[in-house]
TIVO-2410 file (N, C-alpha, C; in nm, 3 decimals):
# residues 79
REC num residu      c1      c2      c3 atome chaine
REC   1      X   0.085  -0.117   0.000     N      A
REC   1      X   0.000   0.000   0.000    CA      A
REC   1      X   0.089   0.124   0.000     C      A
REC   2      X   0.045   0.220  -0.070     N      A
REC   2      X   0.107   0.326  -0.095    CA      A
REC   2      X   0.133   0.424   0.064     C      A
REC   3      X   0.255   0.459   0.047     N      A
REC   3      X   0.262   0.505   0.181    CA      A
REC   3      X   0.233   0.697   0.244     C      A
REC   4      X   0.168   0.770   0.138     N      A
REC   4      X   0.132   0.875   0.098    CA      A
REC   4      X  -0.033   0.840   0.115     C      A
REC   5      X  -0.106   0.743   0.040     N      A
REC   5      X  -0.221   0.669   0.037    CA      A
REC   5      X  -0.266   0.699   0.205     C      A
REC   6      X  -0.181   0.598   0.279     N      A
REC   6      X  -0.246   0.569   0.422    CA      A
REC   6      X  -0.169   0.710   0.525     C      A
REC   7      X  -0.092   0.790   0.516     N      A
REC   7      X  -0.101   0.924   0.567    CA      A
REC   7      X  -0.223   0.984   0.527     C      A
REC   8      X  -0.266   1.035   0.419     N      A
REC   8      X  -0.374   1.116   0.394    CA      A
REC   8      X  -0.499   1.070   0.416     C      A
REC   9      X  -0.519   0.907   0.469     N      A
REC   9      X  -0.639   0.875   0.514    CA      A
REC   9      X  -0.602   0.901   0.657     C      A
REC  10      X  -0.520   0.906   0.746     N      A
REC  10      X  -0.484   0.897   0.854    CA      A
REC  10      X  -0.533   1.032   0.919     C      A
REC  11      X  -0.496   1.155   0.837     N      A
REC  11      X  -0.479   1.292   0.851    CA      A
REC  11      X  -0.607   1.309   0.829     C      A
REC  12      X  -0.675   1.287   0.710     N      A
REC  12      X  -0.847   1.293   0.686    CA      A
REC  12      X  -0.948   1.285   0.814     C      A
REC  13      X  -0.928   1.162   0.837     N      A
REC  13      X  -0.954   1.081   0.951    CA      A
REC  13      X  -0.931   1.170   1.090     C      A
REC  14      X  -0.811   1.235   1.111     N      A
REC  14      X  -0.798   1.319   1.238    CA      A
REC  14      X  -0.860   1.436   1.217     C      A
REC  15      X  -0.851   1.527   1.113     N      A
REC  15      X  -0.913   1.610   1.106    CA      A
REC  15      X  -1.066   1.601   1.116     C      A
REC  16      X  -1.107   1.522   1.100     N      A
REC  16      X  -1.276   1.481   1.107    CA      A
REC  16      X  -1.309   1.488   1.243     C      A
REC  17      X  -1.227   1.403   1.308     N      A
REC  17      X  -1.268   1.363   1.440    CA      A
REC  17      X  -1.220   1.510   1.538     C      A
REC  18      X  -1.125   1.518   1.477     N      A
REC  18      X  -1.133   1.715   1.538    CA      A
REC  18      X  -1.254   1.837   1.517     C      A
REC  19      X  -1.297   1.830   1.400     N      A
REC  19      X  -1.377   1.868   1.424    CA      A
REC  19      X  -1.543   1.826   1.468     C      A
REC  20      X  -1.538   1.724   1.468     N      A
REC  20      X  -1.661   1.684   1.571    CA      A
REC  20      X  -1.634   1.722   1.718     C      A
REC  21      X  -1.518   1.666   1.743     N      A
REC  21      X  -1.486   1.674   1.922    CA      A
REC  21      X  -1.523   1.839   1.930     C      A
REC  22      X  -1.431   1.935   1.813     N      A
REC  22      X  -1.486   2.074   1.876    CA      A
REC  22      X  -1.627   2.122   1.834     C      A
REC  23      X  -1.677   2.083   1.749     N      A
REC  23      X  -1.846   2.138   1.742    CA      A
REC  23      X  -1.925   2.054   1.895     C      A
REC  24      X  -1.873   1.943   1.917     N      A
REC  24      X  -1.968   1.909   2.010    CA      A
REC  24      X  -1.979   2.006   2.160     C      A
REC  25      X  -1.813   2.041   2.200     N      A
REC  25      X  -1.779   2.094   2.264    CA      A
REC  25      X  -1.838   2.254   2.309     C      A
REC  26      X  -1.817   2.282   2.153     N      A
REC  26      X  -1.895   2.384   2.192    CA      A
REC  26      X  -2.037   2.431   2.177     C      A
REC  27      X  -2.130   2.284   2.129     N      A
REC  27      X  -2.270   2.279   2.140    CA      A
REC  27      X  -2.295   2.283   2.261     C      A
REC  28      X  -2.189   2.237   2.345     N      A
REC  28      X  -2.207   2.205   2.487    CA      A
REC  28      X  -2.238   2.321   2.547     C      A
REC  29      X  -2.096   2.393   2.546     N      A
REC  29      X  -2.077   2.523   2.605    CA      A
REC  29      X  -2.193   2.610   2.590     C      A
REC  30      X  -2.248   2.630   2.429     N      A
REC  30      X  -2.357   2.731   2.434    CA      A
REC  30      X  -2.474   2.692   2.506     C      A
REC  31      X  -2.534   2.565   2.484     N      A
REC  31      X  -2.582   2.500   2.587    CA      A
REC  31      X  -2.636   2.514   2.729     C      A
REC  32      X  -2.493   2.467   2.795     N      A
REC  32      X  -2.477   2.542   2.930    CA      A
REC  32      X  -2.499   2.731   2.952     C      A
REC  33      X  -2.491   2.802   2.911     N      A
REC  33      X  -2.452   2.903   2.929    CA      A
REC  33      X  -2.593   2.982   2.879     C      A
REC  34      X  -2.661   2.931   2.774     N      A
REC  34      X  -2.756   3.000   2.714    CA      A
REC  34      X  -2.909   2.923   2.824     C      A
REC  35      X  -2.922   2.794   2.879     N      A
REC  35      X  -2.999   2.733   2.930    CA      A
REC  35      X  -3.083   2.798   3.000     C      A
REC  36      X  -3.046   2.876   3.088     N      A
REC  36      X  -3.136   2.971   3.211    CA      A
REC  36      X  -3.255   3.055   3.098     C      A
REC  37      X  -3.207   3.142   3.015     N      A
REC  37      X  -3.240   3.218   2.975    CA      A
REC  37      X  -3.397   3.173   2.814     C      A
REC  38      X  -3.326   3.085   2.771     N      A
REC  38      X  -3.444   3.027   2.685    CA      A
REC  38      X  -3.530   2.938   2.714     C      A
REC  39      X  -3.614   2.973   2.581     N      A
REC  39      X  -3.770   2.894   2.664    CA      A
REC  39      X  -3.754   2.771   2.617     C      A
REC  40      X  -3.830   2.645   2.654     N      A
REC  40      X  -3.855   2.517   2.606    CA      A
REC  40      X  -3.852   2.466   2.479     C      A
REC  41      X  -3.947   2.549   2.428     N      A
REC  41      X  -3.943   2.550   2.287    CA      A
REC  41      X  -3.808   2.595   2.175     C      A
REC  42      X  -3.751   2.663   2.232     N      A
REC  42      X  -3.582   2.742   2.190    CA      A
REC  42      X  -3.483   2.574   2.214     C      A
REC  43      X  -3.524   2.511   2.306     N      A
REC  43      X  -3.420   2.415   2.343    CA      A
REC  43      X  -3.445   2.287   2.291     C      A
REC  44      X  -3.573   2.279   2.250     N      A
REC  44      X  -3.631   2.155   2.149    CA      A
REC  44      X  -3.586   2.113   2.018     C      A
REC  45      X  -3.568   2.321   1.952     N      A
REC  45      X  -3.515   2.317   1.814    CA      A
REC  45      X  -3.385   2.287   1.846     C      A
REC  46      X  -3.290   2.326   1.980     N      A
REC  46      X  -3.148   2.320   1.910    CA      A
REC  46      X  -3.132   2.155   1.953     C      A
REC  47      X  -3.218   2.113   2.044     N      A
REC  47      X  -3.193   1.961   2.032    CA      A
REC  47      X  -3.218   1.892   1.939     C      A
REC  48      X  -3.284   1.914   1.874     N      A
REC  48      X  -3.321   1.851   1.728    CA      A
REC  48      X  -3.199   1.883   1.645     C      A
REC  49      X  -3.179   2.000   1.597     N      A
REC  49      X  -3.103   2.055   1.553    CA      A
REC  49      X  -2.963   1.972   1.593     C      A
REC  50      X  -2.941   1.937   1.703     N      A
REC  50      X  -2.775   1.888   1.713    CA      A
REC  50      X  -2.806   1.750   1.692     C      A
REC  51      X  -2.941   1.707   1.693     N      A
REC  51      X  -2.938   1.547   1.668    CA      A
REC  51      X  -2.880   1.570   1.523     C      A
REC  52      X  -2.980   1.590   1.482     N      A
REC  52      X  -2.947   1.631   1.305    CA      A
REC  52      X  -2.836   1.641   1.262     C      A
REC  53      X  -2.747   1.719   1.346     N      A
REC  53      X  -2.627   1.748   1.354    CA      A
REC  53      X  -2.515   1.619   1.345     C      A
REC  54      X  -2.536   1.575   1.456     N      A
REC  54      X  -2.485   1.444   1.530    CA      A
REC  54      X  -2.546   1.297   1.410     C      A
REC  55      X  -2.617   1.271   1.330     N      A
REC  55      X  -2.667   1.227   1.258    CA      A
REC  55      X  -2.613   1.210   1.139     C      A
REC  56      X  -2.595   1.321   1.092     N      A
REC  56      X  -2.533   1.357   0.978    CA      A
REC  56      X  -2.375   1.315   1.001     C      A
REC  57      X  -2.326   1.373   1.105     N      A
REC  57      X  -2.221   1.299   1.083    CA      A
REC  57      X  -2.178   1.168   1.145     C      A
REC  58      X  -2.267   1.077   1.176     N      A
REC  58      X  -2.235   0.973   1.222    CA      A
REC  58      X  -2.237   0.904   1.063     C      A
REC  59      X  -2.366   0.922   0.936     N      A
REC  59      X  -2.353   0.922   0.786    CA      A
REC  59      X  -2.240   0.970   0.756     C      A
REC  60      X  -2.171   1.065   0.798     N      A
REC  60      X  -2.033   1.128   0.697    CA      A
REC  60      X  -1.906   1.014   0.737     C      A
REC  61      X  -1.890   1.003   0.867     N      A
REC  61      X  -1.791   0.864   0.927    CA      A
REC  61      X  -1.805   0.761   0.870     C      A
REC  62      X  -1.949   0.674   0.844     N      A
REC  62      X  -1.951   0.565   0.757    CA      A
REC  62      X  -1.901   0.585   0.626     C      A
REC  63      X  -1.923   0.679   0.555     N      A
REC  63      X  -1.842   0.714   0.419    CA      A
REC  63      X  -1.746   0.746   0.439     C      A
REC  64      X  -1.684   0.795   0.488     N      A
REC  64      X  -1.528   0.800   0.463    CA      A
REC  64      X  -1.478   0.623   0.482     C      A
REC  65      X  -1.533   0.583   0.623     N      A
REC  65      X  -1.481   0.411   0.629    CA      A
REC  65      X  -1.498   0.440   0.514     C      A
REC  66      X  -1.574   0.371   0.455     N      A
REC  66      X  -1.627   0.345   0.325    CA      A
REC  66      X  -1.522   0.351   0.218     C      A
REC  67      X  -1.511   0.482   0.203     N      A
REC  67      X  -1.441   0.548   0.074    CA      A
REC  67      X  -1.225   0.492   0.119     C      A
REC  68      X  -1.230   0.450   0.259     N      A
REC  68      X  -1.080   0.402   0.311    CA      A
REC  68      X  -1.072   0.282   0.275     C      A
REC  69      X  -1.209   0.202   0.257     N      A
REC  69      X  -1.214   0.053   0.229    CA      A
REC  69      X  -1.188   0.031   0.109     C      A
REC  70      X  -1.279   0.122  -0.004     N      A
REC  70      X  -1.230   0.154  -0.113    CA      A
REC  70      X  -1.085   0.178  -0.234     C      A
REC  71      X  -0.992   0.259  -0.160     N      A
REC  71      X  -0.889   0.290  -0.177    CA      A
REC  71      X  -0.805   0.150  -0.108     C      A
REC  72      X  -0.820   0.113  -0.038     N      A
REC  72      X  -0.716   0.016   0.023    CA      A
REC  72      X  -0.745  -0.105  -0.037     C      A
REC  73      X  -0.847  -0.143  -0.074     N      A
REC  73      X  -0.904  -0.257  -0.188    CA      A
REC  73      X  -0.858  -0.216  -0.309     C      A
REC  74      X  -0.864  -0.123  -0.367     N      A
REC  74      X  -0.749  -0.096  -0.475    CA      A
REC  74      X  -0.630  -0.074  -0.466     C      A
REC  75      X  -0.581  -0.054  -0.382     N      A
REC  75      X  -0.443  -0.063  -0.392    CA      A
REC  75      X  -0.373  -0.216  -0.368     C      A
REC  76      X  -0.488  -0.272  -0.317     N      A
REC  76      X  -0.458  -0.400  -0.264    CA      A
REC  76      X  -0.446  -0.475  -0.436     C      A
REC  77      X  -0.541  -0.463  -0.510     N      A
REC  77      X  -0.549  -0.491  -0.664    CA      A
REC  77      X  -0.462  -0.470  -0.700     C      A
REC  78      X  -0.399  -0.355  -0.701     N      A
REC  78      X  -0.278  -0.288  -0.817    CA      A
REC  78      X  -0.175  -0.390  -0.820     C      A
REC  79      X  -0.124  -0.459  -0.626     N      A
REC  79      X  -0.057  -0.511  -0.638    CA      A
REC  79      X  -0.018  -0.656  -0.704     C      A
***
């Protein structure tokens, strides 16, 4: 396997998971901080809203696997 190949899935891969860890983080934060102040209904949409959120990319993680299984099955061919 190409050794350029499995860095840039590696790096893909971290960068992804970086930015989930920080959107979640700071879904959190606003979260906490905004809670006192909005009504029920304000906290329904953003829960929905971060499911949606959280959803979507639990779909974007399976595709990339996906698209890593892909590439490494061909390279596995080439050889």
């Amino acid at each position: 396997m190409n050794v350029v190949s499995i860095v840039a899935i590696v790096f893909g891969c971290s960068l992804l998971a970086l930015g989930v860890i920080g959107g979640t983080i700071l879904i959190a934060i606003r979260m906490i901080k905004g809670s006192a102040s909005q009504s029920t209904q304000q906290q329904e949409k953003e829960t929905q809203m971060i499911q949606e959120i959280f959803q979507g990319l639990q779909q974007m993680e399976e595709r990339v696997d996906a698209l890593e299984t892909l590439l490494m099955e061909r390279e596995q061919k080439e050889k």
